[in-house]
N, C-alpha and C positions, 0 to 999 in steps of 0.2 A: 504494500500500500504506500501509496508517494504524499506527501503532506508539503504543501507551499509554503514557506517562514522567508517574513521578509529578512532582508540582508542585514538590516542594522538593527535589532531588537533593541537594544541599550540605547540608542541616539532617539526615540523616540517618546512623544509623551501622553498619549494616549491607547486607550485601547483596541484593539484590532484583531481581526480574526486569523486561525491559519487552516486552510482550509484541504481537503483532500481533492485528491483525484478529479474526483465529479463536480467538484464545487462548493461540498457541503463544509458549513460552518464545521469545523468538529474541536478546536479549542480555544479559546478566551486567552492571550496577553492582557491582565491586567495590569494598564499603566497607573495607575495608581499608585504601585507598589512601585514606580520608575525614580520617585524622589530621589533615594540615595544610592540613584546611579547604577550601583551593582546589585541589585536585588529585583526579580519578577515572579511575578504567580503565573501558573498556567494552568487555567480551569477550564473543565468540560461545560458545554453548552448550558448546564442546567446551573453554573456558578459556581461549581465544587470544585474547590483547590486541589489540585492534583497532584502539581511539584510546586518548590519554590527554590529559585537560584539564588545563589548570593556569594560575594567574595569572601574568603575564609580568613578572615580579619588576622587572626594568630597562626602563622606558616611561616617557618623556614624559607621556604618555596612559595613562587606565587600559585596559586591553586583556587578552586570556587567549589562553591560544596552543592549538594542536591538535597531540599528536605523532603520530607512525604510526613505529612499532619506535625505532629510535635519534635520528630526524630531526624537524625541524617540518614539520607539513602545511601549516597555517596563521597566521593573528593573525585576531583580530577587533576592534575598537575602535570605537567611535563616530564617524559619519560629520563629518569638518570642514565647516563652513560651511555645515551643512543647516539647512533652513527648519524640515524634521519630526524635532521633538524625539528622535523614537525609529525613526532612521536608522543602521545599523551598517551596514563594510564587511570582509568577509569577504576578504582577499588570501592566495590558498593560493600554494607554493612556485614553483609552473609557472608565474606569472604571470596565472592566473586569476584573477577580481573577480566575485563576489557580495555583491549588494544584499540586507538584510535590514529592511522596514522594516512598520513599523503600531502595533499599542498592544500594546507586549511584555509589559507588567506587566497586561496583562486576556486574556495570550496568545492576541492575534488577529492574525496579523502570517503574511508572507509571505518565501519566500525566490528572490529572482531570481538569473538568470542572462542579460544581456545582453537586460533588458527579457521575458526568457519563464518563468512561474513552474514553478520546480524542487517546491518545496514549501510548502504552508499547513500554519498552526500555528495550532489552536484548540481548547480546549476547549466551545465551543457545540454539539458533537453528544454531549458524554458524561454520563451523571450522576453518573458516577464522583467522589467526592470525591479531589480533590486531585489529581487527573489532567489533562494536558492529550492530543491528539491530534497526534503529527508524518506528513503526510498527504503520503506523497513519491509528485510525478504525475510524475514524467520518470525513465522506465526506465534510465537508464545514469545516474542520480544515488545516490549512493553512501550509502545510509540510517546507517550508522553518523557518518560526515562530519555530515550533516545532522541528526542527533539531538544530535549535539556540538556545533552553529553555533547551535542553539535554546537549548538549556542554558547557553551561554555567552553569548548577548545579552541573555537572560534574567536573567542574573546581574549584569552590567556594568550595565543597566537598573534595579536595585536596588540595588547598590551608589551607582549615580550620584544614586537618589533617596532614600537611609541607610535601604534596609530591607532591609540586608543584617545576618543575623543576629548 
């Protein structure tokens, strides 16, 4: 299932849809939550907060965390010791490991799961301005998760190259 996210999530200040495939509304960016910059809600149609991003204040490393209700789902941070520049590793709370790697900042990049891809992320199929494409192929991967892993390595990625707004 392919999900439309506009390009600049953080540069914006209101609310806006992202939409699937067909067209259909299917999540809520609350800009609301846009105030301090680094942090956004992502709710289903019906207003229920699903994820929420935000910069991981206290890191060594730059990094942005994922919550789900009161808890952290995840971290994401830049992969140690990697050869490719633009290598993040996704460690969610269960002790899951997601690999997220390719050329983030021309969003052409991939999201693994133990070598088998969860979901590609490109804007090469849209003409949409300022849209990218999150292309989630493995049925029990969790589109909301994975539209928050893109947005925030996307960011980190920009930040690390100061073309963060």
């Amino acid at each position: 299932m392919k999900y439309l996210v506009r390009d600049r999530i953080f540069g914006i200040g209101e609310d806006y849809w992202i939409e699937d495939e067909q067209g259909r509304k299917v999540f809520l960016v609350d800009g609301k939550a846009l105030r301090l910059r680094e942090t956004f809600e992502l709710k289903d149609p019906q207003g229920n907060v699903l994820v929420t991003i935000r910069k991981k204040m206290v890191s060594l490393r730059d990094a942005m965390q994922i919550e789900r209700g009161d808890g952290r789902l995840a971290v994401i941070r830049r992969k140690r010791l990697s050869l490719i520049r633009n290598h993040y590793r996704v460690e969610l709370v269960d002790g899951t490991v997601l690999d997220v790697s390719g050329r983030i900042l021309d969003r052409e990049f991939a999201v693994e799961y133990e070598g088998e891809l969860m979901a590609h992320i490109s804007r090469r199929w849209l003409r949409v301005r300022d849209t990218y494409a999150v292309d989630v192929v493995r049925e029990e991967a969790d589109p909301a998760l994975i539209i928050a892993v893109a947005v925030c390595v996307i960011r980190l990625a920009e930040r690390e190259r100061g073309l963060d707004d």
